[in-house]
N, C-alpha and C positions, 0 to 999 in steps of 0.2 A: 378439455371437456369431451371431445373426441372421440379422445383416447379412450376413456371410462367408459363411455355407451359401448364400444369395440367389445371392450372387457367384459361389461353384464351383457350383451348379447351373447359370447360366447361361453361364460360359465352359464347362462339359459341354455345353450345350445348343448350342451354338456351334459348336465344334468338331465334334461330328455332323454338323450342318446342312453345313459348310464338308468336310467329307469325302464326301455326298452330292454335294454342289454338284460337287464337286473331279472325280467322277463322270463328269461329263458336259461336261468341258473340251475343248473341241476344240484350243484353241489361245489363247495371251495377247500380247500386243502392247502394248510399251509405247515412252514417250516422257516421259522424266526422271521426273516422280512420278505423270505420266496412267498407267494402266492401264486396256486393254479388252480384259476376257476375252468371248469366241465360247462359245459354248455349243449343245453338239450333239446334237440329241434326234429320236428315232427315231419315226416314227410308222408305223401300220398303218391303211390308211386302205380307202377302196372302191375305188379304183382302181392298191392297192398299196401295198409301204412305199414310205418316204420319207424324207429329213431335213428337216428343220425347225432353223434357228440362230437364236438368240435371241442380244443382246448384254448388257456391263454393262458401264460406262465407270466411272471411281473415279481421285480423284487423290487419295493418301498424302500424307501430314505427318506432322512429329513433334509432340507437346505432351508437354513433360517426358521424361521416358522411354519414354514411349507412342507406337506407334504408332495414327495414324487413318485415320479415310477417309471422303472427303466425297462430295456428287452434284453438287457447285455446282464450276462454274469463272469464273473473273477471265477478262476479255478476253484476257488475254496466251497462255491456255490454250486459245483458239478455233482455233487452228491447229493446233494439237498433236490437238486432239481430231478434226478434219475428216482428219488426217493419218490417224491411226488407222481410223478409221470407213472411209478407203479402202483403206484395206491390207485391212481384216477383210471389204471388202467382193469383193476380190480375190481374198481366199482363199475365199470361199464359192465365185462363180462356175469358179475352178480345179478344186474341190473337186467342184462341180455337174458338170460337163465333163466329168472322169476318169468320174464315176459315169454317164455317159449314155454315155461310150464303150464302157465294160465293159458293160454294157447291150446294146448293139449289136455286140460282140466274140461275147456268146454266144448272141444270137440267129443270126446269120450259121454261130456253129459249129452251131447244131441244140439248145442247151440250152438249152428254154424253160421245164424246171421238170416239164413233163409225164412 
């Protein structure tokens, strides 16, 4: 009986975390069972905010009924993963780009915040 409480405490505990996480998704990118989620975090810094992306790369399996997820990949997953990694790296710098233009949109209009 224990054991079970152990268990829903920590799928409870889980599911928080992964709704936090879920939080700050910028965007997910996959390829067959690879998954790399972007992850889009705000910073307030000294020279202004900013974004900051961090990644997670995960390739899913079943065992039994179960879904899982691993950090490891087989050689055959090495393309898949470099595949990803420039997609996500694509979408940063797009993402970087738009935000330096609007940037430079409203200085040019006169909104600098003052």
């Amino acid at each position: 009986m224990e054991q079970r409480n152990k268990q829903q405490v920590r799928k409870a505990q889980t599911k928080v975390l992964r709704e936090e996480v879920r939080n700050n998704v910028a965007k997910r990118f996959r390829s067959g069972a690879i998954i790399l989620t972007l992850f889009e975090n705000h910073v307030a810094g000294k020279w202004g905010d900013r974004i900051l992306y961090n990644i997670s790369v995960q390739k899913s399996y079943k065992e039994g009924e179960d879904w899982k997820y691993a950090n490891s990949f087989s050689q055959d997953d090495i393309i898949k993963v470099m595949t990803l990694l420039d997609l996500a790296s694509e979408y940063i710098f797009i993402k970087t780009d738009e935000e330096a233009n609007l940037e430079e949109e409203n200085d040019e209009d006169g909104n600098t915040g003052f």
